[in-house]
N, C-alpha and C positions, 0 to 999 in steps of 0.2 A: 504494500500500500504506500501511498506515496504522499510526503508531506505538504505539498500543492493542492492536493485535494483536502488533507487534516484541517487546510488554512482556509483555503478558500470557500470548501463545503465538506462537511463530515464523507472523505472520500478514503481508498485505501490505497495505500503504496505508491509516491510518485516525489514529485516534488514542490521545494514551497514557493517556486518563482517558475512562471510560464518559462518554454523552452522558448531559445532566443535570446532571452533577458538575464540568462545567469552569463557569470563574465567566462572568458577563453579557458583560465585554471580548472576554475568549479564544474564546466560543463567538459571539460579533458578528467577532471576525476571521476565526475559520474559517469561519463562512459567507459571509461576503464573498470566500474565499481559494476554495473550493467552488463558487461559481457563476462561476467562468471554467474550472472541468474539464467535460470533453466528458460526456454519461452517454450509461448504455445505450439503443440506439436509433439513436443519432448514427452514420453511418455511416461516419466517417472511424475509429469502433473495428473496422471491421472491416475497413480497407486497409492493404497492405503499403506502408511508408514509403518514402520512397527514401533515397540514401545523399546525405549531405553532403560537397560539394565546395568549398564557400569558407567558408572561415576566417576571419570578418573581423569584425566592429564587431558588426555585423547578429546572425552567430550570437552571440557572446559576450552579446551584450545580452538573446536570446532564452534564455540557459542562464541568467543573472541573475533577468531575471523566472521562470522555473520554478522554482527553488529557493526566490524568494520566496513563489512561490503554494506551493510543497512544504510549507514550514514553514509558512506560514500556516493549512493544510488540516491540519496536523499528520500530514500523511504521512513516508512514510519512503522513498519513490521516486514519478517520477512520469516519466511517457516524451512526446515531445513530441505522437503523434496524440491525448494526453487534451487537451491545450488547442487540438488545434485543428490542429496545424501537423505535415503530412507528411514530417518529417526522421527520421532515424533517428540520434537523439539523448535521453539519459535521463541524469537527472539523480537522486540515493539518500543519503539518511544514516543512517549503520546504529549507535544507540548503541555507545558513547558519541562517537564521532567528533562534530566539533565542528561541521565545515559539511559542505557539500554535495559531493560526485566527482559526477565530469562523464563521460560516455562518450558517443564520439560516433563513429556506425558499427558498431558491435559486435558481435563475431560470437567464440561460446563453439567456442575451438580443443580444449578437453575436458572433459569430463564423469566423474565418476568413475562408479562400479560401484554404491555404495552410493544407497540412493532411502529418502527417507523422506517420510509423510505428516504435514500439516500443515496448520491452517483457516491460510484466506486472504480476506481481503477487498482489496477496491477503493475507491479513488474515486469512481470511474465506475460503480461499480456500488451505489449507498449501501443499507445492508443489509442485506446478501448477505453469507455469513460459509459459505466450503464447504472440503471436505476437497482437500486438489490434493498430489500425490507428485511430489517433483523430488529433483535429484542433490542430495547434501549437500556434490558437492567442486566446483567447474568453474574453469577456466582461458579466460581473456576477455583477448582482442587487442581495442585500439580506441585513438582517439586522444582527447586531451584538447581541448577549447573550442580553441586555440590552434592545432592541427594535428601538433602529438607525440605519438608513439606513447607509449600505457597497456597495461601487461600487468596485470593482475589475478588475481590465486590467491584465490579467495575460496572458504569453506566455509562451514557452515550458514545466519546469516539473512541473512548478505549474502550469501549464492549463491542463495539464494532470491529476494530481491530483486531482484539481476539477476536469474535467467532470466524474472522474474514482469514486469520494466521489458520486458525482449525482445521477450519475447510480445507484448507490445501493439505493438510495432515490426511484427511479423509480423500484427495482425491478429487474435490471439487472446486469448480471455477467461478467467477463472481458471472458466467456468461451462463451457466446453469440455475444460476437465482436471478434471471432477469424476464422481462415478458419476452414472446417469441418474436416481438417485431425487435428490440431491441438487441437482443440475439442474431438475427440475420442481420443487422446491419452490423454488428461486431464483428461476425462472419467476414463477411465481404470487405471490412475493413482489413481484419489480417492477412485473409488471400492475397491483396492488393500490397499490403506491405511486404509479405515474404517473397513476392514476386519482382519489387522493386528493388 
C-alpha cells in the first residue's frame, strides 16, 4: 500500500507525492526499492503463505530488509509473498508512527460491524487505484519479529492496512475486493502496462 494514497485518501501501498513531483534521488530510490516487489502475474501473489515457526536471525533480518524496501517504495505496508518469500509475515507504517510494526502470523480475532469504502492501490499492482470496502474497527492476535505475542486494536487506515497486508498473506488482490466494472478496467490497465 502506498503512502500517497495513506495521505491523500485512506489508500494502500504507494506513495505520499504524485509520481513526477518527487525529486530525481527519491524517485531513483523508489524505483530501485520497486523492482525487488513481486507484481501482478507472479504467482507466489496468488499463494497462501505459510505460518512462521523460527524466530531467529534469519527472520528478523528478512523483517529488516522489508521495511527497508517499504520505505524505500514509499509504501505504507508491504506483506512478505510481495518480495518473494512464503511467510506469513507483514511489515506497515501508518503516519505519523515513526518506523515500521512487524506482524508475524496474523490472524484478525474481530472485525467490527461498520464497513467502509475506500481507493486502494498496491505495489504489486503499479496503477491500479480501485474502490475495496473493509471493516473500519479489527482486532489482530500475532507475534512480533522476536516471537511475543502482538495484540493490535486498530481502526480506520491502519485496519485497513492490515486487513489489505492479510490478504496478500491469503493470496488475494485489492482487484478481487472490487466491483466487476472496476476490475476490468484494472485489467486492461495492467495488460497495457506489461505490454508497454
Amino acid at each position: 500500500m502506498s503512502e500517497e494514497q495513506a495521505v491523500a485518501q485512506p489508500e494502500i501501498e504507494g506513495q505520499v507525492q504524485r509520481k513526477g513531483e518527487l525529486d530525481p534521488e527519491l524517485e531513483a530510490r523508489r524505483a530501485t526499492a520497486l523492482a525487488h516487489v513481486r507484481k501482478f502475474g507472479d504467482p507466489v501473489l496468488r499463494t497462501r503463505a505459510g505460518r512462521v515457526d523460527r524466530f531467529d536471525d534469519a527472520l528478523r533480518t528478512e523483517v529488516l530488509r522489508m521495511g527497508e524496501l517499504m520505505e524505500g517504495a514509499l509504501g505504507v505496508g508491504l506483506a512478505a509473498p510481495q518480495v518473494g518469500v512464503l511467510h506469513r509475515l507483514l511489515v506497515y507504517r501508518v503516519p505519523p508512527a515513526s518506523g515500521p510494526a512487524t506482524l508475524v502470523n496474523p490472524e484478525i480475532e474481530w472485525s467490527g460491524r461498520e464497513q467502509e469504502i475506500a481507493e486502494e492501490g498496491c505495489l504489486s499492482l503499479p496503477g491500479v487505484l480501485v474502490d475495496v470496502e473493509r471493516a473500519v474497527h479489527v482486532r489482530v492476535r500475532a507475534s512480533n519479529e522476536r516471537g511475543e505475542p502482538v495484540l493490535v486494536e486498530a481502526s480506520g487506515l491502519e485496519a485497513r492496512v492490515i486487513q489489505h497486508e492479510i490478504d496478500h498473506l491469503d493470496g488475494v488482490l485489492i482487484i478481487d475486493r472490487t466491483t466487476r466494472e472496476q476490475r476490468k478496467e484494472a485489467m486492461r490497465s495492467l495488460r497495457e502496462a506489461q505490454a508497454a
